[in-house]
PDB file of N, CA, C and O in Angstrom:
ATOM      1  N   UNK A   1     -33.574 -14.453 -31.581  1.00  0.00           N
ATOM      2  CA  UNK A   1     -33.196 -14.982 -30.287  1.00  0.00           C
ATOM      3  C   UNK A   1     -31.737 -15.404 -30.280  1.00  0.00           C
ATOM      4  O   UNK A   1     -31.113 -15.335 -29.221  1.00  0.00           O
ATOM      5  N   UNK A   2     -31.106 -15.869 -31.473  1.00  0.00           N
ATOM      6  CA  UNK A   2     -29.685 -16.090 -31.341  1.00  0.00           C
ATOM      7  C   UNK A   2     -29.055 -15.079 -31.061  1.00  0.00           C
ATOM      8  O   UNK A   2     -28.151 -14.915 -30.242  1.00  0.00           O
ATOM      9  N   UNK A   3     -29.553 -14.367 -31.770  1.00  0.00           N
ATOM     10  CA  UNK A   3     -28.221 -12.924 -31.985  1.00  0.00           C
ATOM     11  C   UNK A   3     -28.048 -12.276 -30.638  1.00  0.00           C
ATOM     12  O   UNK A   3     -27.068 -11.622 -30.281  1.00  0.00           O
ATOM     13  N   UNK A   4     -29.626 -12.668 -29.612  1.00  0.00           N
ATOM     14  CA  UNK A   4     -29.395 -12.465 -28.653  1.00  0.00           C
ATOM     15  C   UNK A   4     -28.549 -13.312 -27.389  1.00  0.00           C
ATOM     16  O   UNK A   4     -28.152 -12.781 -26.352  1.00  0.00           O
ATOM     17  N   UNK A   5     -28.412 -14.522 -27.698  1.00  0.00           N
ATOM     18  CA  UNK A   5     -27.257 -14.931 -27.323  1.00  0.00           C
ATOM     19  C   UNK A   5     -25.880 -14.515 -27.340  1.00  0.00           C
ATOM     20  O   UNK A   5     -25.220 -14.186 -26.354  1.00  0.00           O
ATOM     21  N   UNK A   6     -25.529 -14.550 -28.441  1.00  0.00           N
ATOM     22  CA  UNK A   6     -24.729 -13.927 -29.101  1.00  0.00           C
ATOM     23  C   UNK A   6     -24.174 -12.628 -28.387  1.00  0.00           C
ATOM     24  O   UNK A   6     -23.134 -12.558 -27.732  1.00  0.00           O
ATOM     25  N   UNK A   7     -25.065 -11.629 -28.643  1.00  0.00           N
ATOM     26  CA  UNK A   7     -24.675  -9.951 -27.789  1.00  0.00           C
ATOM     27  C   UNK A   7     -24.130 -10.126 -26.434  1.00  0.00           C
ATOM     28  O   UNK A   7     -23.133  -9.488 -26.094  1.00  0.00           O
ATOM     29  N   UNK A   8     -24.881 -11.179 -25.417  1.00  0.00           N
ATOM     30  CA  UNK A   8     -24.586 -11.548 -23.778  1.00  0.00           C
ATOM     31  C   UNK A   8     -23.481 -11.743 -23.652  1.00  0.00           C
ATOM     32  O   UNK A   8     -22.714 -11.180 -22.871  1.00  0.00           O
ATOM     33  N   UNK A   9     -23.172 -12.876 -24.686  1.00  0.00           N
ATOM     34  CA  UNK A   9     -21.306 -13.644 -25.050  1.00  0.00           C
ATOM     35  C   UNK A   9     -20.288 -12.573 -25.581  1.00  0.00           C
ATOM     36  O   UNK A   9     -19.062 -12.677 -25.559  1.00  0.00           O
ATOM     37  N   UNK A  10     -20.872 -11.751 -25.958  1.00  0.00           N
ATOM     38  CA  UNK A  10     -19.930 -10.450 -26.273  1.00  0.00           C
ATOM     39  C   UNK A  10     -19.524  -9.006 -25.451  1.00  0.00           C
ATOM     40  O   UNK A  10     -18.587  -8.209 -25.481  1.00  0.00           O
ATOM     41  N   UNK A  11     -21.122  -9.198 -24.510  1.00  0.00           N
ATOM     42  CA  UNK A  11     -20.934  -7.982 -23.806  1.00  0.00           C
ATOM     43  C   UNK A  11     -20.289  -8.588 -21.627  1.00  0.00           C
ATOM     44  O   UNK A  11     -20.264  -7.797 -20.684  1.00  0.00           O
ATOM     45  N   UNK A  12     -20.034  -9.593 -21.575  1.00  0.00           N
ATOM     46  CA  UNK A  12     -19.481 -10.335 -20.702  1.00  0.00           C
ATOM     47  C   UNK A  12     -18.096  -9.652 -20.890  1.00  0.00           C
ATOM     48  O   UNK A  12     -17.825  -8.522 -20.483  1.00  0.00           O
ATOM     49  N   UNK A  13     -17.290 -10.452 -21.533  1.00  0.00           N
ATOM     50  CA  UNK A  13     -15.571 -10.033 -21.968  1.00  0.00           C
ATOM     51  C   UNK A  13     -15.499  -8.538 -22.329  1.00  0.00           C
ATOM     52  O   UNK A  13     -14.431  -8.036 -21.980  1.00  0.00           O
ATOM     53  N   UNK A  14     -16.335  -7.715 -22.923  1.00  0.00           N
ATOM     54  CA  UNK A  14     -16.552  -6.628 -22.790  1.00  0.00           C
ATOM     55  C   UNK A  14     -16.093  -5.716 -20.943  1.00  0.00           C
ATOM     56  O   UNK A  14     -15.071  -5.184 -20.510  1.00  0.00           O
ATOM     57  N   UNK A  15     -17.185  -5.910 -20.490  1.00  0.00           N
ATOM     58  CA  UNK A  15     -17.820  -5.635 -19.010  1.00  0.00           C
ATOM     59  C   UNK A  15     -16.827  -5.977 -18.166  1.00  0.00           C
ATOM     60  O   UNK A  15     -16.480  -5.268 -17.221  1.00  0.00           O
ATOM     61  N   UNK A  16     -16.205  -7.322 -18.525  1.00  0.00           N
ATOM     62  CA  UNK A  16     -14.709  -7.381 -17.421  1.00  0.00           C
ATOM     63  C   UNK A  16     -13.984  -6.556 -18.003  1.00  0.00           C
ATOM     64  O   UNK A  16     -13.887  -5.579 -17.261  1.00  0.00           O
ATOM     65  N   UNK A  17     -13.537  -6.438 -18.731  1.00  0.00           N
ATOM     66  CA  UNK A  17     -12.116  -5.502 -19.647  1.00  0.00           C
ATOM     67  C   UNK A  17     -12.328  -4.068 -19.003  1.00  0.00           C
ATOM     68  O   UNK A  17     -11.410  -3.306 -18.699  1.00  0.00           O
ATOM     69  N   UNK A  18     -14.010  -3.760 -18.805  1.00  0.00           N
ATOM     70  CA  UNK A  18     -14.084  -1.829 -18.626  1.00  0.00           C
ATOM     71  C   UNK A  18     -13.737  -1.984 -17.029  1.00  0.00           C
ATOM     72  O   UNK A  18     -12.980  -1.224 -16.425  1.00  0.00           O
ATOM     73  N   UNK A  19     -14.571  -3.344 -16.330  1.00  0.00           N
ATOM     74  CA  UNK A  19     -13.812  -3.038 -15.010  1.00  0.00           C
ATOM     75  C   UNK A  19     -12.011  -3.214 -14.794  1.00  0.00           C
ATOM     76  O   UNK A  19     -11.051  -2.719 -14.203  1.00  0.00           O
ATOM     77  N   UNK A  20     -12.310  -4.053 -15.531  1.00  0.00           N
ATOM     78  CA  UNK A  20     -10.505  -3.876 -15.232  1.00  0.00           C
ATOM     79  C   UNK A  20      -9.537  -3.059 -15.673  1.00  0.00           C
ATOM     80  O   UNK A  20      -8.341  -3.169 -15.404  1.00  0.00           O
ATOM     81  N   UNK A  21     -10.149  -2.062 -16.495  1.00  0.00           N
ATOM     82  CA  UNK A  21      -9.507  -0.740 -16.898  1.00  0.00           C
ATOM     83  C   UNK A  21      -9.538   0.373 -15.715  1.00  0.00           C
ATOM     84  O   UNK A  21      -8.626   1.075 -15.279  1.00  0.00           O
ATOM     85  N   UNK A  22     -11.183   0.270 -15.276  1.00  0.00           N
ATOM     86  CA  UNK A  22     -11.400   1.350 -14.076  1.00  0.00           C
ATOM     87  C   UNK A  22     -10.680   1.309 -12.692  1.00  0.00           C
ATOM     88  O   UNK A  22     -10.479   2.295 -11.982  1.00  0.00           O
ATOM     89  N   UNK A  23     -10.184  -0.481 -12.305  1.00  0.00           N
ATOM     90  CA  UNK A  23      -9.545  -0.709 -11.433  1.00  0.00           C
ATOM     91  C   UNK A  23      -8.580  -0.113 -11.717  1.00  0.00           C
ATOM     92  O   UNK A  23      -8.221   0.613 -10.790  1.00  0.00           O
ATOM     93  N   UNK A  24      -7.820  -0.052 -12.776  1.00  0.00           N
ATOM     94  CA  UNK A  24      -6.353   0.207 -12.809  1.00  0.00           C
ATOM     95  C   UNK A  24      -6.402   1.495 -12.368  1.00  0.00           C
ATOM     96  O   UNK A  24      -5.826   1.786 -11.320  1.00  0.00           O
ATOM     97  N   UNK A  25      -7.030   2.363 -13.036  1.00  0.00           N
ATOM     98  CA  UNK A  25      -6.942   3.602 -12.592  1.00  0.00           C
ATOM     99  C   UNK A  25      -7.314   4.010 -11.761  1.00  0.00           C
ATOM    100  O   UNK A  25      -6.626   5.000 -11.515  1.00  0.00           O
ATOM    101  N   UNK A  26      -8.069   3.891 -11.042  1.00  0.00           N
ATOM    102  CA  UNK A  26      -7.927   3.983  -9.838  1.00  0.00           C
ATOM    103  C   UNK A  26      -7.141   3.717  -9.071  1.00  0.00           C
ATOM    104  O   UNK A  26      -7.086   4.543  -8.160  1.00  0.00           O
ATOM    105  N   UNK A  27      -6.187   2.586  -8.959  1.00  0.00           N
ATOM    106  CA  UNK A  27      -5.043   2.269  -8.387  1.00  0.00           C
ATOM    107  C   UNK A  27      -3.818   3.149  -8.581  1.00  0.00           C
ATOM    108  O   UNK A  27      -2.901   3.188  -7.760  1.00  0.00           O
ATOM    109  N   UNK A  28      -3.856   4.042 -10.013  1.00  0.00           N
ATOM    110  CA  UNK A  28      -2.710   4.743 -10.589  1.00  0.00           C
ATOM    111  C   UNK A  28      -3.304   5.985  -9.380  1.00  0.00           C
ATOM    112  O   UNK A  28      -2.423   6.574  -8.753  1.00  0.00           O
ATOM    113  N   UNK A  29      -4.284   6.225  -9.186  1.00  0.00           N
ATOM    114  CA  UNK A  29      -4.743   7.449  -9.470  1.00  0.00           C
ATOM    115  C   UNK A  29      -4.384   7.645  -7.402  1.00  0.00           C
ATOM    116  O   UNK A  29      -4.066   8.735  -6.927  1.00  0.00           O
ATOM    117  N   UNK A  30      -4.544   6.322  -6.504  1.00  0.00           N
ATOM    118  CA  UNK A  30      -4.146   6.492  -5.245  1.00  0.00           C
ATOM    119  C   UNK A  30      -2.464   6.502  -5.341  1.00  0.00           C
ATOM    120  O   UNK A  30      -2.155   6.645  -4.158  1.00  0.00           O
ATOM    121  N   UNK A  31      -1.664   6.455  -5.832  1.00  0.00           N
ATOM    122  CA  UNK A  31       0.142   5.821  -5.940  1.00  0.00           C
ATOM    123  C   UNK A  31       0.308   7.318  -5.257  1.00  0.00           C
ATOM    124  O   UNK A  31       0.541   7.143  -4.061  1.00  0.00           O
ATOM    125  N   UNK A  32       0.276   8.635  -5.558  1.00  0.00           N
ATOM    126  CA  UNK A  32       0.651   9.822  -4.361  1.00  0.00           C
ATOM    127  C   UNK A  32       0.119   9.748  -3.314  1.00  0.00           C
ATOM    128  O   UNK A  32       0.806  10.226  -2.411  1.00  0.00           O
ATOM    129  N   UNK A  33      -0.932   9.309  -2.976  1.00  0.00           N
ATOM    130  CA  UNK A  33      -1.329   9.477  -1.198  1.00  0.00           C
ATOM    131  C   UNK A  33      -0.381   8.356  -1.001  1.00  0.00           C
ATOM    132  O   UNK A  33       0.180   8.618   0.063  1.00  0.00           O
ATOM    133  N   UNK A  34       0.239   6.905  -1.610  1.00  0.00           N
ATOM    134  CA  UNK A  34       0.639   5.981  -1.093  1.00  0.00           C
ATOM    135  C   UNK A  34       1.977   6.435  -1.149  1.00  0.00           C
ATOM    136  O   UNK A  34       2.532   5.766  -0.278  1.00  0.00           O
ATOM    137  N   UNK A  35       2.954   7.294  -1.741  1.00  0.00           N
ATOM    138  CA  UNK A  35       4.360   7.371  -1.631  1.00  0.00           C
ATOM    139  C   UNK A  35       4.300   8.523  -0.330  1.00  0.00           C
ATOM    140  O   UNK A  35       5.253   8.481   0.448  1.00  0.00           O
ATOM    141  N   UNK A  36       3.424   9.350  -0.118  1.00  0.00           N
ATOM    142  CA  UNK A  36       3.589  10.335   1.340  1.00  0.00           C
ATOM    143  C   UNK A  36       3.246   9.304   2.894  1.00  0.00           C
ATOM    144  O   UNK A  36       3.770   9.630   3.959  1.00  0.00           O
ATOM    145  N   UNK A  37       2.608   8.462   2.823  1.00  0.00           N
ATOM    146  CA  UNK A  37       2.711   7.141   3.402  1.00  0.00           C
ATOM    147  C   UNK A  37       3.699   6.767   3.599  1.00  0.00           C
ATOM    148  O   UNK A  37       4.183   6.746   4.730  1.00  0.00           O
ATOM    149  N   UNK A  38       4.401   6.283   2.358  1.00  0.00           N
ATOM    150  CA  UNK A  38       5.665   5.517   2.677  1.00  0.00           C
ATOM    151  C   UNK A  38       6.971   6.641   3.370  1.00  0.00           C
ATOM    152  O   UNK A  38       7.864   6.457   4.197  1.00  0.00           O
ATOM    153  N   UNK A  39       6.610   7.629   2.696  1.00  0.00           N
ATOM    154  CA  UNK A  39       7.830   8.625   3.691  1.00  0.00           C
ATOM    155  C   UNK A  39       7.279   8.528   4.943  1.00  0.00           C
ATOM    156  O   UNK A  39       7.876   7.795   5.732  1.00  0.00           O
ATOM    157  N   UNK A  40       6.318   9.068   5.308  1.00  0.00           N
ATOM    158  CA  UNK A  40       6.154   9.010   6.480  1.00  0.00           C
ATOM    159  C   UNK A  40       6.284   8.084   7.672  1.00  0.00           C
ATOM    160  O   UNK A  40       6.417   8.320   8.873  1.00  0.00           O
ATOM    161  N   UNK A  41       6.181   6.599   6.759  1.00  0.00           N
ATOM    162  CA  UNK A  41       6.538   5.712   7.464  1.00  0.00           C
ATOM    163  C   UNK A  41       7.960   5.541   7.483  1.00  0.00           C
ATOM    164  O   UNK A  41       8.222   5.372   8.673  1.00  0.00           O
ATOM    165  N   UNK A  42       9.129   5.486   6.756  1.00  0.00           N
ATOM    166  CA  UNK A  42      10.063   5.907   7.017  1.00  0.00           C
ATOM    167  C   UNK A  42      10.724   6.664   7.977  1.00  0.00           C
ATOM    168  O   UNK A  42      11.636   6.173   8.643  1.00  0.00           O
ATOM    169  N   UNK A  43      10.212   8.243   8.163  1.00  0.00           N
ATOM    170  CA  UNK A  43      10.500   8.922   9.252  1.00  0.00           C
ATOM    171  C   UNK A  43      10.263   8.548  10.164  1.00  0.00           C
ATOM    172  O   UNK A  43      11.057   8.490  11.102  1.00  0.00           O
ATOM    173  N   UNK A  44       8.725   8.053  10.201  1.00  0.00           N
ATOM    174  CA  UNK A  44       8.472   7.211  12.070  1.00  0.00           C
ATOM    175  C   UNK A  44       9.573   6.318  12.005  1.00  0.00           C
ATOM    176  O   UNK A  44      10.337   6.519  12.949  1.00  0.00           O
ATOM    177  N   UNK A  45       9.962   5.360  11.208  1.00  0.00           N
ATOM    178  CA  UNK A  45      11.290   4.238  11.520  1.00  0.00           C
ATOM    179  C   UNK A  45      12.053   4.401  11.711  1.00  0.00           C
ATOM    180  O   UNK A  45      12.757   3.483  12.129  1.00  0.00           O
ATOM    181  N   UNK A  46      12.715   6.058  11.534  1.00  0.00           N
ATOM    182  CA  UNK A  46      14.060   6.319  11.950  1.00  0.00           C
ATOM    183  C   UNK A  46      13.817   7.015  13.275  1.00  0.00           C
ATOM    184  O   UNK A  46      14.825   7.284  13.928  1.00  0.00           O
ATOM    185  N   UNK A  47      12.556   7.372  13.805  1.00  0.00           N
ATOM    186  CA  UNK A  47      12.721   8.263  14.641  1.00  0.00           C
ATOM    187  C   UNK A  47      12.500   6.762  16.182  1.00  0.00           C
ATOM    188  O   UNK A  47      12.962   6.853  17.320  1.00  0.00           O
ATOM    189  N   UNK A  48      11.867   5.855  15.740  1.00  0.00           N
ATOM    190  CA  UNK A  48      11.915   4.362  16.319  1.00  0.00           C
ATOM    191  C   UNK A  48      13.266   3.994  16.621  1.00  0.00           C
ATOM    192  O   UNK A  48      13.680   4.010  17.780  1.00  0.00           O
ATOM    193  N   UNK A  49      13.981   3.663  15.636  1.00  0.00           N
ATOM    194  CA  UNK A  49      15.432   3.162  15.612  1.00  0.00           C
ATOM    195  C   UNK A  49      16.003   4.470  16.286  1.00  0.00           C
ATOM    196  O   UNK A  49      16.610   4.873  15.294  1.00  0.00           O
ATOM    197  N   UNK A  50      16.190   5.184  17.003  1.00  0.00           N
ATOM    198  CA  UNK A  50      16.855   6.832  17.484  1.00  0.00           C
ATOM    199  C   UNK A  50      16.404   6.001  18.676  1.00  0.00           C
ATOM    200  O   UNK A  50      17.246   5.442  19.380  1.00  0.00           O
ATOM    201  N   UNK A  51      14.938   5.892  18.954  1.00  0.00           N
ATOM    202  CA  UNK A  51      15.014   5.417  20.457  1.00  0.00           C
ATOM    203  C   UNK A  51      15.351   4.499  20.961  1.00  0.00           C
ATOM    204  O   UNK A  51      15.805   4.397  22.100  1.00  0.00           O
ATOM    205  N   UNK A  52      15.164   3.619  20.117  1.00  0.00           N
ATOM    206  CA  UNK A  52      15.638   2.193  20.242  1.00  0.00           C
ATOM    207  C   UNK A  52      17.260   2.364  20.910  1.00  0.00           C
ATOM    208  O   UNK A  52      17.607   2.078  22.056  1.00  0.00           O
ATOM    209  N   UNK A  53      18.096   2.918  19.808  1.00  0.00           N
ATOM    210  CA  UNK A  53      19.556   3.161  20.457  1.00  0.00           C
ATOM    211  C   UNK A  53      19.766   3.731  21.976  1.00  0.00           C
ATOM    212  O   UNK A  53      20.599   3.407  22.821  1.00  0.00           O
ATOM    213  N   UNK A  54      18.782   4.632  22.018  1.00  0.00           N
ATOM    214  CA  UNK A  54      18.793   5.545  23.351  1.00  0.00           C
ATOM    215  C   UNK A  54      18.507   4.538  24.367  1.00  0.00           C
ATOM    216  O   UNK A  54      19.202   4.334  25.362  1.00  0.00           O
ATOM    217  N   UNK A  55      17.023   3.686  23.927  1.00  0.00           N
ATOM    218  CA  UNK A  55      17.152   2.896  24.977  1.00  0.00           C
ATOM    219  C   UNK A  55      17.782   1.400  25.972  1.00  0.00           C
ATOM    220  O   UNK A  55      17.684   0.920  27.102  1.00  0.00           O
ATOM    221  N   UNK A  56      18.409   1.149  24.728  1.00  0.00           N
ATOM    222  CA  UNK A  56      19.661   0.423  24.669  1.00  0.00           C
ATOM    223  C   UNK A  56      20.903   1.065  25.377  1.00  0.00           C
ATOM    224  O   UNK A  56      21.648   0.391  26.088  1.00  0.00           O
ATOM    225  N   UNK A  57      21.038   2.048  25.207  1.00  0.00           N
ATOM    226  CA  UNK A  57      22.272   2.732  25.849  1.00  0.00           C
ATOM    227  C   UNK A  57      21.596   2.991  27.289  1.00  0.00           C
ATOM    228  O   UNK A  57      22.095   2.542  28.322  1.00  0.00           O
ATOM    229  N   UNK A  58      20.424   3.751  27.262  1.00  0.00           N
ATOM    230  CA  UNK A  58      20.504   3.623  28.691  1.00  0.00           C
ATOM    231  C   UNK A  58      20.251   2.012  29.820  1.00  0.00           C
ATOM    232  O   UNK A  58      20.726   1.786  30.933  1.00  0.00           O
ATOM    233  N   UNK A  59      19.504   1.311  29.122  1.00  0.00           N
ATOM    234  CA  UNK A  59      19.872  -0.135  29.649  1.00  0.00           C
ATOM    235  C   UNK A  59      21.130  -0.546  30.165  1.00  0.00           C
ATOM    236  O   UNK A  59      21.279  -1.001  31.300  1.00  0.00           O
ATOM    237  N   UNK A  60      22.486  -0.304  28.913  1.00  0.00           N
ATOM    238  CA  UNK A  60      23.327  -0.400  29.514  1.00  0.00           C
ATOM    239  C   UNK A  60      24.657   0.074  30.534  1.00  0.00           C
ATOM    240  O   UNK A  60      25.653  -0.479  31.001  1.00  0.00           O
ATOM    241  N   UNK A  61      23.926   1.675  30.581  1.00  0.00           N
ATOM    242  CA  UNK A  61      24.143   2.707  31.930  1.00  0.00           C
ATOM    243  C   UNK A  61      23.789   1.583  33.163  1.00  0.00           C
ATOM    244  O   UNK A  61      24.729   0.896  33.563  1.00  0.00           O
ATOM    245  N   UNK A  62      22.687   1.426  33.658  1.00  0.00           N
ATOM    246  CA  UNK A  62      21.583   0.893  34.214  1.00  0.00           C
ATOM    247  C   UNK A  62      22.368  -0.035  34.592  1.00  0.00           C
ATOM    248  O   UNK A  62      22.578  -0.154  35.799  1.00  0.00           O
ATOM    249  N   UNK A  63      22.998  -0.925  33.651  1.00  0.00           N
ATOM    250  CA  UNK A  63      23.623  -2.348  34.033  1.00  0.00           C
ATOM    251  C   UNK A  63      24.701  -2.155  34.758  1.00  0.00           C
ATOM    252  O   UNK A  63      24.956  -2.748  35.806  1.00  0.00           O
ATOM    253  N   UNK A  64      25.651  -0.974  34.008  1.00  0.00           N
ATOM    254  CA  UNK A  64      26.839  -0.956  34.902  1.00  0.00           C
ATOM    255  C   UNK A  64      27.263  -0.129  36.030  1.00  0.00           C
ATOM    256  O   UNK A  64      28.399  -0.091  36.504  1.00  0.00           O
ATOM    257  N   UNK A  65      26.062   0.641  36.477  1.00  0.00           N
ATOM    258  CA  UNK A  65      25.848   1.103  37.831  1.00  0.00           C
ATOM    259  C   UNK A  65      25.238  -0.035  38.885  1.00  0.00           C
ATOM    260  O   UNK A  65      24.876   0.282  40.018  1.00  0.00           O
ATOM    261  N   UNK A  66      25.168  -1.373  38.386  1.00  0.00           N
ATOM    262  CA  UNK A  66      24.797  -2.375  39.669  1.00  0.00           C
ATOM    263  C   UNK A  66      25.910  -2.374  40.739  1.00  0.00           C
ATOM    264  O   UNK A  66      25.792  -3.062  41.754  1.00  0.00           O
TER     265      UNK A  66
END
């Protein structure tokens, strides 16, 4: 009955360590879908900031035809 104590207290710190190995990799294993993400979000931000200017400029068309 000890030893079976014993095994529980060993296979605990065990059992976290394998999940926290499997997490990792898995996390390694999403990092390419997450960098085509980040471009992409990039491009939407520049193509944002493009309108942004446009619509700023035409605002201030707008203003000085009052």
């Amino acid at each position: 009955m000890e030893n079976l104590s014993f095994l529980a207290l060993l296979i605990c710190p065990l059992m976290m360590a394998g999940l926290f190995f499997m997490i990792l990799k898995g996390n390694q294993s999403k990092d390419g879908g997450q960098q085509n993400k980040t471009e992409e979000l990039h491009q939407n931000m520049n193509k944002l900031m493009k309108q942004n200017e446009q619509l700023l400029e035409e605002i201030d068309r707008l203003k000085r035809s009052r």
